[in-house]
NUTI-169380 format. One line per 5 residues: number of its first residue (from 1); their letters; for each residue x, y, z of N, C-alpha, C. Coordinates in Angstrom, 3 decimals, m for minus. Atoms other than C-alpha are relative to their C-alpha. Layout:
<lummis>
NUM = a = X/Y/Z/X/Y/Z/X/Y/Z  ...
</lummis>
This chain:
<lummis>
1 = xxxxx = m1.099/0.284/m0.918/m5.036/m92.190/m237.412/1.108/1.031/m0.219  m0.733/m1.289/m0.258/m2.479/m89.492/m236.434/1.419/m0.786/m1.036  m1.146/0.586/0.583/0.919/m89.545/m238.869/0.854/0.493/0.748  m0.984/m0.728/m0.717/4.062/m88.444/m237.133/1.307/0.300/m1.147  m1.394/0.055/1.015/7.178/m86.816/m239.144/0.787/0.781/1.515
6 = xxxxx = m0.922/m0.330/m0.916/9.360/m87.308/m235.801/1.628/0.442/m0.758  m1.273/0.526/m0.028/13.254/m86.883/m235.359/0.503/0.230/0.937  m0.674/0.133/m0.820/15.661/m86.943/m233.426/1.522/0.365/m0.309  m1.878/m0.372/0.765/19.325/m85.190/m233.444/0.806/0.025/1.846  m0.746/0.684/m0.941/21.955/m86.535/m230.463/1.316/0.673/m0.936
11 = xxxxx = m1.391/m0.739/0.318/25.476/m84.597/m229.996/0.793/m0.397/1.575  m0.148/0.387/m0.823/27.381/m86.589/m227.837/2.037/1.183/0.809  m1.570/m0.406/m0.157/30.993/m84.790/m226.382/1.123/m0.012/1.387  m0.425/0.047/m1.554/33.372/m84.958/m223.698/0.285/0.775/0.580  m0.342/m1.063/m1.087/33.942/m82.815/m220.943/1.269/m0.068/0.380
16 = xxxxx = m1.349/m0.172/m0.508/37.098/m81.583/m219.354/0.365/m1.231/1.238  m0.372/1.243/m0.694/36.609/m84.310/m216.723/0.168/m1.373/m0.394  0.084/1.180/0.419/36.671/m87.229/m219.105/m1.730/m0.585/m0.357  1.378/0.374/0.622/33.220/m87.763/m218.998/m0.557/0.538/m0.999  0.322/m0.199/1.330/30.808/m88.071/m221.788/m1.700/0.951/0.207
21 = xxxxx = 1.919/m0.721/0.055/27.184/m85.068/m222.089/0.011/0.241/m1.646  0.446/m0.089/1.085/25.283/m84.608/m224.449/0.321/1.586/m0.320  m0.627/m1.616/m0.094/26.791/m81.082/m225.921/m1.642/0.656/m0.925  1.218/m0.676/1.104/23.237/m80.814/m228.390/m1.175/m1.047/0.164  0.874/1.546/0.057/19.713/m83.049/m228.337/m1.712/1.361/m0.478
26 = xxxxx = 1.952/m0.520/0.475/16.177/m82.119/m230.356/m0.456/m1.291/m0.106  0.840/1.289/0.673/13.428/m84.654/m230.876/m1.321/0.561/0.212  1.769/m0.564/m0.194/9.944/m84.323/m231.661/m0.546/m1.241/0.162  0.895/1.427/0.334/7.004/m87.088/m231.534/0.111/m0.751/m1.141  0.507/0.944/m0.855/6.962/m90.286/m231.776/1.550/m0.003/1.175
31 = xxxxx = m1.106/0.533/m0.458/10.687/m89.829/m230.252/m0.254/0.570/1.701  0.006/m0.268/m1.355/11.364/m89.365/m226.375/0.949/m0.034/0.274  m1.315/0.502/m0.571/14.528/m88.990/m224.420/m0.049/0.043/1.286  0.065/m0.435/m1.737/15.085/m90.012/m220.695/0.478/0.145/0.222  m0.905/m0.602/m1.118/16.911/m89.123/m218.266/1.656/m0.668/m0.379
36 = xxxxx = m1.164/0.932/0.172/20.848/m90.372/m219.416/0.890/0.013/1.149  m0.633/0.525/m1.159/23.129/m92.369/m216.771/1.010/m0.085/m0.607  m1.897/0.082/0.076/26.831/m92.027/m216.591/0.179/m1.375/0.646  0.117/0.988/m0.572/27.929/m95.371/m216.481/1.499/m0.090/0.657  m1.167/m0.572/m0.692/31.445/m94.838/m214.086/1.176/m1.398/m0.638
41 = xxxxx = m1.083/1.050/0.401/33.068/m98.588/m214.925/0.607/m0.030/m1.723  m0.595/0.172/1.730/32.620/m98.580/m218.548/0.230/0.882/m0.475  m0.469/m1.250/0.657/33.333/m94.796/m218.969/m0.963/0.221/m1.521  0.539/m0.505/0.901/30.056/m94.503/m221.200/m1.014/0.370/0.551  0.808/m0.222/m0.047/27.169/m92.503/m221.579/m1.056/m0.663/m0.463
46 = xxxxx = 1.357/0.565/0.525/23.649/m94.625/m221.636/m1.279/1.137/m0.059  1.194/m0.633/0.391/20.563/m92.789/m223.331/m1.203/m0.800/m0.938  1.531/1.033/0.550/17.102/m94.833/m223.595/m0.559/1.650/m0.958  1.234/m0.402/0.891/14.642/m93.684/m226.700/m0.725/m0.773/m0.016  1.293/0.631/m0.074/11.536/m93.798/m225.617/m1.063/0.505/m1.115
51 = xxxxx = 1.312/m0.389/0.864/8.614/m93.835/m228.197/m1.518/m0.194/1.009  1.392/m0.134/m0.881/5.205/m92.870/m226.171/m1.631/m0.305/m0.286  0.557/0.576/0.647/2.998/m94.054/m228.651/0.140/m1.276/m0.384  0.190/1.259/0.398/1.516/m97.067/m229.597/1.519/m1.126/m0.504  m0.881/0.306/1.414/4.259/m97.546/m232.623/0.162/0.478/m0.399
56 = xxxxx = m0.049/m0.735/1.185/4.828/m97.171/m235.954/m1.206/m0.367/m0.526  1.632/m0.177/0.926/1.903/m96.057/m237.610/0.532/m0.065/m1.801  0.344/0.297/1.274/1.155/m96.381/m241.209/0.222/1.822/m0.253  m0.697/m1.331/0.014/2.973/m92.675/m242.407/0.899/0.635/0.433  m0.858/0.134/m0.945/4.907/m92.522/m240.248/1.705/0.567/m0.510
61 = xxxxx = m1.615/m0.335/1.216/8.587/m90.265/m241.784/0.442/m0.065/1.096  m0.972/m0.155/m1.279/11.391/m90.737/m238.680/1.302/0.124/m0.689  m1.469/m0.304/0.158/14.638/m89.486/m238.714/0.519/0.232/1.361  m1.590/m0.178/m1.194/17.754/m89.412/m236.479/1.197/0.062/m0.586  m1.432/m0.532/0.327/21.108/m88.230/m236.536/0.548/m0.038/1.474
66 = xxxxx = m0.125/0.190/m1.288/23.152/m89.261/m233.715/1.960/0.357/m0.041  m1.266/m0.561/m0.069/26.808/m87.748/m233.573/0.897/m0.060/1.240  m0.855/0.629/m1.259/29.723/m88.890/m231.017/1.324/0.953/m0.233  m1.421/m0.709/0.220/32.803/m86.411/m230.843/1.229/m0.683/0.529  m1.738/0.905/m0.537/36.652/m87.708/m230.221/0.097/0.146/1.937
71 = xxxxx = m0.349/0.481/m1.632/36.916/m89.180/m226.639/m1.262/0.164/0.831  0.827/0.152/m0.261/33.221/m89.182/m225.967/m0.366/m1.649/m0.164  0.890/1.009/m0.215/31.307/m92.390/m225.532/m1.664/m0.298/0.302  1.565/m0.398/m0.168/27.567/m92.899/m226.093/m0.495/m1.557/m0.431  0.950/1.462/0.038/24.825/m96.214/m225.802/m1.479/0.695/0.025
76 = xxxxx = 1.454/m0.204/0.156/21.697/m95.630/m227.178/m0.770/m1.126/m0.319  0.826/1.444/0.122/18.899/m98.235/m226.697/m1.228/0.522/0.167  1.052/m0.292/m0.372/15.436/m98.513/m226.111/m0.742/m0.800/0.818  0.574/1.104/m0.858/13.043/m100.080/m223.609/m0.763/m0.843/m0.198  1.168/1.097/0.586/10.619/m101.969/m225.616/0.566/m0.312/m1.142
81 = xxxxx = 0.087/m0.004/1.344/10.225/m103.382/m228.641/m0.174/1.222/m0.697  0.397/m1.011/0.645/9.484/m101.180/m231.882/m1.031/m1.170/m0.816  0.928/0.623/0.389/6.309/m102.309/m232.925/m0.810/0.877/m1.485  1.249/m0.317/1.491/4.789/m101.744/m237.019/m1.190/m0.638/m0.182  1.393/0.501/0.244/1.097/m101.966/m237.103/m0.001/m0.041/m1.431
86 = xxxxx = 1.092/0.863/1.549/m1.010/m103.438/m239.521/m0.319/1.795/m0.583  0.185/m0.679/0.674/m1.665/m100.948/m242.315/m0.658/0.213/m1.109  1.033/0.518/1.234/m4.583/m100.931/m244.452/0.650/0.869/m1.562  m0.582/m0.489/1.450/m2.669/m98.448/m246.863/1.098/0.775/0.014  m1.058/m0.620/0.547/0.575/m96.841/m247.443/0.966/m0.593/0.800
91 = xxxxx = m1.502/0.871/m0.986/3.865/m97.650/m245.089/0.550/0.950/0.819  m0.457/m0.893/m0.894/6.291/m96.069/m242.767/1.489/0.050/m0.190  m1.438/0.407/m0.060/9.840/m95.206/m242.819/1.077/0.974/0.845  m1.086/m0.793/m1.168/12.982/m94.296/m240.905/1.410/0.236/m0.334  m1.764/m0.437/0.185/16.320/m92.769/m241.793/0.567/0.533/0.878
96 = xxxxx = m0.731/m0.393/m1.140/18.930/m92.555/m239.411/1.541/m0.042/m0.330  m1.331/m0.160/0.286/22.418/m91.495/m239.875/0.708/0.344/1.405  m1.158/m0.338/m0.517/25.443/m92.030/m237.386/1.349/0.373/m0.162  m1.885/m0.471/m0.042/29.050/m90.488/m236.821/0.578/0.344/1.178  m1.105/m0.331/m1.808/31.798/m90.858/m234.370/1.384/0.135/m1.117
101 = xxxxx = m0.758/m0.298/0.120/34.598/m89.269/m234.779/1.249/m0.765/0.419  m1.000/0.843/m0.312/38.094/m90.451/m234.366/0.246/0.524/1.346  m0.383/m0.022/m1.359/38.555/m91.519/m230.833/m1.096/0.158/1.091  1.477/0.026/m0.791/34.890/m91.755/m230.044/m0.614/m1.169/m0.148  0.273/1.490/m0.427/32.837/m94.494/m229.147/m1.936/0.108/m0.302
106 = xxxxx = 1.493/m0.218/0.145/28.932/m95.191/m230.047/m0.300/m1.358/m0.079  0.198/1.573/0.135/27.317/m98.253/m229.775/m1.963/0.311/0.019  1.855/m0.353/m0.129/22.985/m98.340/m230.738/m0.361/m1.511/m0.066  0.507/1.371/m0.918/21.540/m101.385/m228.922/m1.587/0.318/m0.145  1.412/m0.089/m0.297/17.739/m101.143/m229.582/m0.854/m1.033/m0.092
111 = xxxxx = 0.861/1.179/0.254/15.121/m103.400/m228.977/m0.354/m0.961/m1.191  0.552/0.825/1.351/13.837/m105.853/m231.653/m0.779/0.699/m0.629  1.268/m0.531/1.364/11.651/m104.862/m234.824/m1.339/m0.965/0.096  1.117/0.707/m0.143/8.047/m106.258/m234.384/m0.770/0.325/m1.211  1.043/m0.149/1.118/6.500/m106.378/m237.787/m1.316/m0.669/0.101
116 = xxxxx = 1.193/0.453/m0.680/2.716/m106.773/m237.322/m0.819/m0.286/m1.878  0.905/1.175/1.202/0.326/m108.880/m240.024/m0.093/1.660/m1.274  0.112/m0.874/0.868/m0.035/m106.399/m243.308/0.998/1.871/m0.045  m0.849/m1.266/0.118/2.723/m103.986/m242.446/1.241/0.175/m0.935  m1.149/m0.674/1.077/5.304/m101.904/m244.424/0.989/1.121/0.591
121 = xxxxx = m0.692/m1.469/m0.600/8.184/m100.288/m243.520/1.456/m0.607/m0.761  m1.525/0.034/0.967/11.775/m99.228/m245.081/0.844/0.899/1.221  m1.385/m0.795/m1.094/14.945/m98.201/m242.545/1.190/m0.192/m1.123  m1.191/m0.663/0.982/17.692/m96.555/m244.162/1.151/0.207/1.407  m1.399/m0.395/m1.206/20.949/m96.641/m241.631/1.421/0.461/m1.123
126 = xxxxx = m1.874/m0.811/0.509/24.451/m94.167/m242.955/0.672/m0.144/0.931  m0.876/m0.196/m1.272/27.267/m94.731/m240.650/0.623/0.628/m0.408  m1.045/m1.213/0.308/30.223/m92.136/m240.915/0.918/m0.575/1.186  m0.608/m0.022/m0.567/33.324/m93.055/m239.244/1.535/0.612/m0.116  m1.100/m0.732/0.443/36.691/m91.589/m238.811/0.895/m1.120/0.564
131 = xxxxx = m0.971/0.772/m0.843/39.727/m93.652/m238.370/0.542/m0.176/1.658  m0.454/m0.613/m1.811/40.254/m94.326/m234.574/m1.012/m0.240/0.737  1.701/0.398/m0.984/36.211/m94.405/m233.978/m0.414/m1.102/0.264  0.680/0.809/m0.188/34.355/m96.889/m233.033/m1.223/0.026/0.056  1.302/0.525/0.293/31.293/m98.673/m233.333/m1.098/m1.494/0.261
136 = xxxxx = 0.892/1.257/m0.119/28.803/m101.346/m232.537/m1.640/m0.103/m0.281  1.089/m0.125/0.352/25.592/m101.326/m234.097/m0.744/m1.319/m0.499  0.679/1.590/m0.138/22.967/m104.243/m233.865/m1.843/0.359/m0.339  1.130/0.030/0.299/19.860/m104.635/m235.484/m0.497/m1.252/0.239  0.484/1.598/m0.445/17.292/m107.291/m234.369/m1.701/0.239/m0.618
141 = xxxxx = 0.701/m0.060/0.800/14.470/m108.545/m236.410/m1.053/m1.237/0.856  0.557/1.037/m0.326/11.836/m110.999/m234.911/m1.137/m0.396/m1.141  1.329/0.075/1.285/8.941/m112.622/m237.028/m1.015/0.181/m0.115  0.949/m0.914/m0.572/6.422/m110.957/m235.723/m1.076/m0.626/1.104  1.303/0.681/m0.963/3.403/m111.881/m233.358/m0.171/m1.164/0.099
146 = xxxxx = 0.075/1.447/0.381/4.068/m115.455/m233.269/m1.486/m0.141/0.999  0.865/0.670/m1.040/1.491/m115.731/m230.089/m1.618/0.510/m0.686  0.880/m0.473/1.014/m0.979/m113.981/m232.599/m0.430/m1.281/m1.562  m0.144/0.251/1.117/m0.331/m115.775/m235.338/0.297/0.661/m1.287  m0.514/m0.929/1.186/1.197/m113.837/m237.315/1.333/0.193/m0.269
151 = xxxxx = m1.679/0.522/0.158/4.894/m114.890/m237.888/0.037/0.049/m1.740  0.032/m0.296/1.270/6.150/m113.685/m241.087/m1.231/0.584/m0.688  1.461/m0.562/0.596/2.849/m111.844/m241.940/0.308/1.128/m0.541  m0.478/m1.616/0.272/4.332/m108.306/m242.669/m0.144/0.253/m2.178  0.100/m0.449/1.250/3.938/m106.948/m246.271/1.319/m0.226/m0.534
156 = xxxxx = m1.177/m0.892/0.864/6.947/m105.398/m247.161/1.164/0.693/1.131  m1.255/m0.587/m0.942/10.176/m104.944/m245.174/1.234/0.153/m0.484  m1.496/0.052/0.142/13.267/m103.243/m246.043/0.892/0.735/1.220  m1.094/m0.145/m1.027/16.340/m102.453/m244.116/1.200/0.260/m0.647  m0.881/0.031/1.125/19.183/m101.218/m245.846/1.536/0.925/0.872
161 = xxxxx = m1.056/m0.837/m0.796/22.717/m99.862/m244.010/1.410/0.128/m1.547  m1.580/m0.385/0.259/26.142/m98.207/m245.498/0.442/0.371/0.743  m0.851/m0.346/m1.036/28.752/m98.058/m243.512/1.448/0.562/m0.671  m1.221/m0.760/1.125/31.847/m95.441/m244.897/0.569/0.289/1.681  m1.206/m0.560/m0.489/35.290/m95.484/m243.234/0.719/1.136/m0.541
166 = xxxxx = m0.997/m0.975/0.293/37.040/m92.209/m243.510/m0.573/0.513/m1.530  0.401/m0.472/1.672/34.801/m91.821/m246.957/m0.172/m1.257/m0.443  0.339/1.221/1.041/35.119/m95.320/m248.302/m1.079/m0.851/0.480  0.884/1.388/m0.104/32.239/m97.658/m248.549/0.893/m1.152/0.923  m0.259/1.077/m0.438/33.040/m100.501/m246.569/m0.819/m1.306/0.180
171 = xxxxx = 1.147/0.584/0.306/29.789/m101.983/m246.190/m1.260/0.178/m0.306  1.689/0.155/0.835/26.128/m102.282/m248.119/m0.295/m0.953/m0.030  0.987/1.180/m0.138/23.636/m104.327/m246.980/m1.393/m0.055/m0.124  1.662/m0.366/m0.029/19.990/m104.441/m247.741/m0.759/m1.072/m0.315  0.963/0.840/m0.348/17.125/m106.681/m246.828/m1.541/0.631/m0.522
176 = xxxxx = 1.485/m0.589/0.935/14.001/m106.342/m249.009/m0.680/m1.374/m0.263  0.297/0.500/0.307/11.914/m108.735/m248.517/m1.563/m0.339/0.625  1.105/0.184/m0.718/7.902/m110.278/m247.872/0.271/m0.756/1.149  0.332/1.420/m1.442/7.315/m112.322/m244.644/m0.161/m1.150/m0.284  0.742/1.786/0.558/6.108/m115.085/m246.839/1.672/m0.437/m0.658
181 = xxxxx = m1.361/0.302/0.864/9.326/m114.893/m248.546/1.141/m0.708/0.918  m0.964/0.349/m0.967/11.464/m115.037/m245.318/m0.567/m1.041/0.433  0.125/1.128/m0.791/9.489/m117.643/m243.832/0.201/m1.461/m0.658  m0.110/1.199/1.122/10.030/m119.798/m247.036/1.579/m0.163/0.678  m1.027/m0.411/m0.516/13.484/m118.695/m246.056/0.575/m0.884/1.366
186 = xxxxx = 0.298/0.829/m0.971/13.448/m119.974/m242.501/m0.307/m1.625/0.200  0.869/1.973/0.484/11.427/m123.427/m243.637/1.867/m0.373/m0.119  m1.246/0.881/0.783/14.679/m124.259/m245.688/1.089/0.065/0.881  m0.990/m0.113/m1.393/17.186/m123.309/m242.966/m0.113/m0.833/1.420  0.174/0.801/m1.745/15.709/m125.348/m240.460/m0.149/0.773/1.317
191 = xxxxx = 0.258/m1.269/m0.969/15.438/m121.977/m238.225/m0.820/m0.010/0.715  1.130/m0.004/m0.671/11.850/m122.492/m237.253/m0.912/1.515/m0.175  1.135/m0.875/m0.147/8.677/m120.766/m237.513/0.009/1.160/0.523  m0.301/m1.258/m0.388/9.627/m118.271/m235.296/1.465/0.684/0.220  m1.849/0.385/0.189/13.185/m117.949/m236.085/0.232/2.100/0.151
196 = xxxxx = m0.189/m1.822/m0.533/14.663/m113.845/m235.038/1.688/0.485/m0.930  m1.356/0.013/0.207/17.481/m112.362/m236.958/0.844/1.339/0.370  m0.398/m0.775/m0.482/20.315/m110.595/m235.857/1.067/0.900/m0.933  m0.690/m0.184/1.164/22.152/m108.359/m238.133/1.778/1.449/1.214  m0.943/m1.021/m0.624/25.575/m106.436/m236.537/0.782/0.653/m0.302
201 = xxxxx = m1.070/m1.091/0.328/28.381/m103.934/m237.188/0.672/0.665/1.259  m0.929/m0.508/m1.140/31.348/m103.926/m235.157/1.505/0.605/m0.524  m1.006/m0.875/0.408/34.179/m100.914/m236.120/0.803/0.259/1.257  m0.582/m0.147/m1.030/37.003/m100.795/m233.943/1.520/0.883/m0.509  m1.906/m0.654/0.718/40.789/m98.718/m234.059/1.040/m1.154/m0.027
206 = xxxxx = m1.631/0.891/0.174/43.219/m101.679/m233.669/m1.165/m0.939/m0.981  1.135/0.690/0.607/40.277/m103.484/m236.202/1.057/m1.217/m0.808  m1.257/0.694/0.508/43.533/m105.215/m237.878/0.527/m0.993/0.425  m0.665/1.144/m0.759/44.794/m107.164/m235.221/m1.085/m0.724/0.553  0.991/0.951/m0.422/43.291/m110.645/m235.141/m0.108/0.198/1.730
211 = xxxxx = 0.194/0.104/m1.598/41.832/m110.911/m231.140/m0.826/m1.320/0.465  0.540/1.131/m0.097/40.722/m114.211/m229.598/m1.964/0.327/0.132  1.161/0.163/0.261/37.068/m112.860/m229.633/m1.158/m0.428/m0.806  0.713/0.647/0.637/36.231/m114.150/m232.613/m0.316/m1.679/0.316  m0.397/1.513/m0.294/36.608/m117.579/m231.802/m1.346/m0.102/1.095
216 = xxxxx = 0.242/m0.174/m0.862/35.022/m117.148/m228.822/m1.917/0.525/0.078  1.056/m0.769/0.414/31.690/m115.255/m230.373/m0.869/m1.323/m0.633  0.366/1.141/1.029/31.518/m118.140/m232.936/m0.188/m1.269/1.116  0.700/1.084/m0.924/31.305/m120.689/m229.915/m1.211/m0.358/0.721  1.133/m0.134/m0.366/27.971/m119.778/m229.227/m0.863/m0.645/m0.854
221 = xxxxx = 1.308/1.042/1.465/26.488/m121.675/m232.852/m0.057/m1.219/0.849  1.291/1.582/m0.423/23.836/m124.472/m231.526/m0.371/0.013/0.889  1.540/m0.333/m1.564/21.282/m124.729/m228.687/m0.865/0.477/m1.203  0.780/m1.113/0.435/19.042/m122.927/m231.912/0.605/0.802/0.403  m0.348/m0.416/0.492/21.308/m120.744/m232.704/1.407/0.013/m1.263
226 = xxxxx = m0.544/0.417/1.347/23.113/m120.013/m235.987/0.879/1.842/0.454  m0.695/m0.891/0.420/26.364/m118.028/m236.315/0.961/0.692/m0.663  m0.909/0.065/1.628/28.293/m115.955/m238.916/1.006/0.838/0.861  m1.131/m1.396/m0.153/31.614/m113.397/m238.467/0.775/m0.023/m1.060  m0.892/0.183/1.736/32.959/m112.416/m241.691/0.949/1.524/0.563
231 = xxxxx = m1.018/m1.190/m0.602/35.719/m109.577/m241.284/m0.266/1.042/m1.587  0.093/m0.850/0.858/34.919/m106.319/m243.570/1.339/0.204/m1.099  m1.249/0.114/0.950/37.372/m105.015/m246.627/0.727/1.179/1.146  m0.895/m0.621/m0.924/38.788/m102.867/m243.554/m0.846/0.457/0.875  0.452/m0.663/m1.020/37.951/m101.719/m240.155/m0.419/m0.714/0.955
236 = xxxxx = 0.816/0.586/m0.662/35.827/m104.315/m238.852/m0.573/m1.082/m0.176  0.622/1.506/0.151/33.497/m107.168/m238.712/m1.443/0.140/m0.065  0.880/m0.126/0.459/30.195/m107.994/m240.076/m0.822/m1.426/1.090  0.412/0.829/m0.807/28.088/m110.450/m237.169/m1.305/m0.360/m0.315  1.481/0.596/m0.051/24.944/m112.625/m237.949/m0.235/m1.049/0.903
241 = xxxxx = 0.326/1.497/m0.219/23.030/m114.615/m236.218/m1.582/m0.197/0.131  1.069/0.540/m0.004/19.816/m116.621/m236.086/m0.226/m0.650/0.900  0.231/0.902/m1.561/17.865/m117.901/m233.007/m1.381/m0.151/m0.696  1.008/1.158/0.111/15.095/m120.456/m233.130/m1.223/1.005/0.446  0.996/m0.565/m0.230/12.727/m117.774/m231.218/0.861/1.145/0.655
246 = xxxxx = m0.300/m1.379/m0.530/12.752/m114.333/m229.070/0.696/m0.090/1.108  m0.464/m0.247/m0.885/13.883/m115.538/m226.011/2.161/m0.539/m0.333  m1.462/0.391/0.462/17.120/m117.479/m227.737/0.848/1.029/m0.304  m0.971/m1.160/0.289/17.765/m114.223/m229.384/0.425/1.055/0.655  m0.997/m0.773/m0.737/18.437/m111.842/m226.333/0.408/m0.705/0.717
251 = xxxxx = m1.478/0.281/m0.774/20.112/m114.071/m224.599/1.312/m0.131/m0.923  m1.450/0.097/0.967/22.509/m114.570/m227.628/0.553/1.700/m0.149  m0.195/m1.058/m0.341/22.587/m110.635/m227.569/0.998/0.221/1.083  m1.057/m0.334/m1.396/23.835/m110.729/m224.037/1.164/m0.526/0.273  m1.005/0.800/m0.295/26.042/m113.634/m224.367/0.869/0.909/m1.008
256 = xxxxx = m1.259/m0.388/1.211/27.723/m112.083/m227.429/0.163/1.675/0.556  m0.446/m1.316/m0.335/28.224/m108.193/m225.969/0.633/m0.714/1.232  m0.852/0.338/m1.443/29.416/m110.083/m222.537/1.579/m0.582/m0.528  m2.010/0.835/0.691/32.414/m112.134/m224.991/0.532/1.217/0.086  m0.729/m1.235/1.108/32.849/m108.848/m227.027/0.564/1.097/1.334
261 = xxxxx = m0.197/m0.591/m1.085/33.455/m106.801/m223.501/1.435/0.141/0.225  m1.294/0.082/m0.190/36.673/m108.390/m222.978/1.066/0.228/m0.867  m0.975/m0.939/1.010/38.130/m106.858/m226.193/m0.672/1.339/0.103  0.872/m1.288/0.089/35.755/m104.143/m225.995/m0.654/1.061/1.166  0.441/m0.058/m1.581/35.227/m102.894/m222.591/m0.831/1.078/0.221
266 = xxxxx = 1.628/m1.293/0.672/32.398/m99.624/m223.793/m1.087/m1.001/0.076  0.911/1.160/m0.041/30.473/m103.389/m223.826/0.236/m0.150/1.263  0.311/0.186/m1.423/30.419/m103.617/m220.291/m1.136/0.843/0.509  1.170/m0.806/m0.115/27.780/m100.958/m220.222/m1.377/m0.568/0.200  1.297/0.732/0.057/24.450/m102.483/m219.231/m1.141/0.858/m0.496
271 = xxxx = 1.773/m1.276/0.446/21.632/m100.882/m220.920/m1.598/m0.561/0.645  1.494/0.134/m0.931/19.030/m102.226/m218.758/0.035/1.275/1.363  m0.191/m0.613/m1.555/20.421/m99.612/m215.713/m0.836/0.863/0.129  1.494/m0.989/m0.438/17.715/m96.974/m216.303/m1.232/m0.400/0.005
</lummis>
């Protein structure tokens, strides 16, 4: 089976008219880039990554580097899932480092993680921000192939982010754990069998001044779902949540970027438009 050592490097900047192009862009296989849409209301640039292959294969080295300059705006998502096959031997992994500058805007919205029965994989996320930038970054985890049977089946999954304001640590988080482990996990939570988790990072410039969105974010816990907002040691806010299955968890996605909009209005951006 073919290995891929993709990447991907994104240079987002603004133009003399306010709008946001891409001023730089490489990627090799498994990565893809389509066509990006100026979105005119929310004053951001949307850019789908498409992967054209299957998945992630078993070898699999990915990298990205995705860079936002002062008074640019950039939404990077993708159109599917990201799906890790089964792997009779070794694993796959992905390091990706972002930076927006002060007075720039980035937000990476990508599909869910589909860990498949005997898979392995490790994501490494660096953020870099400068006072002033912003940020919204959302990772989504499901339990894999429930209609398979294979919920919580995955080997070995880590996930691990730092996020540095201006240089300082602000946040380290890392998720290392089996499927059997999480689903023990799940059991005791009352979550359910196919329970999806959502892990977020929201950096803003006025990040200081309380705004009724929290409140408002947090009114979404029950129906099956579970939710956290803890506020960082500066800058920002740290967002979890847990849904009962896949479909609970993008609509809690949508409901919670539709609150966050009205403090955040770069969240008005629909990333379904291409």
């Amino acid at each position: 089976m073919a290995e891929f050592s993709g990447h991907l490097s994104l240079r987002a900047a603004a133009r003399s008219d306010g709008r946001t192009a891409l001023a730089a862009q490489s990627f090799r296989a498994p990565y893809h880039l389509s066509k990006p849409y100026w979105d005119e209301s929310a004053r951001v640039l949307l850019m789908q990554v498409v992967n054209p292959t299957a998945g992630i294969l078993a070898g699999d080295q990915l990298q990205s580097e995705i860079l936002v300059d002062g008074g640019a705006a950039l939404l990077v998502t993708t159109p599917s899932a990201s799906r890790v096959f089964r792997m009779k031997a070794g694993s796959a992994e992905c390091r990706q480092h972002f930076a927006v500058a002060a007075g720039g805007w980035l937000e990476v919205l990508p599909e869910p993680l589909v860990p498949h029965r005997d898979s392995r994989y490790r994501q490494t996320t660096i953020v870099d921000i400068e006072s002033g930038g912003g940020l919204f970054f959302v990772d989504q985890l499901t339990a894999g192939r429930v209609a398979h049977d294979e919920a919580w089946s995955w080997d070995r999954l880590c996930l691990e982010i730092d996020v540095r304001l201006d240089g300082e640590l602000i946040l380290r988080e890392r998720l290392d754990q089996s499927g059997e482990s999480l689903r023990a996990l799940a059991e005791f939570a009352g979550s359910g069998p196919a329970a999806c988790l959502v892990s977020a990072v929201l950096i803003a410039p006025d990040a200081a001044v309380e705004t009724p969105w929290r409140a408002t974010v947090s009114s979404l816990h029950g129906d099956g779902l579970w939710v956290g907002v803890s506020a960082l040691r500066r800058g920002g806010w740290s967002l979890k949540f847990v849904a009962r299955d896949s479909v609970r968890l993008r609509q809690a996605v949508r409901d919670a970027r539709t609150l966050l909009s009205a403090s955040f209005p770069r969240l008005a951006c629909d990333p379904r438009k291409l």
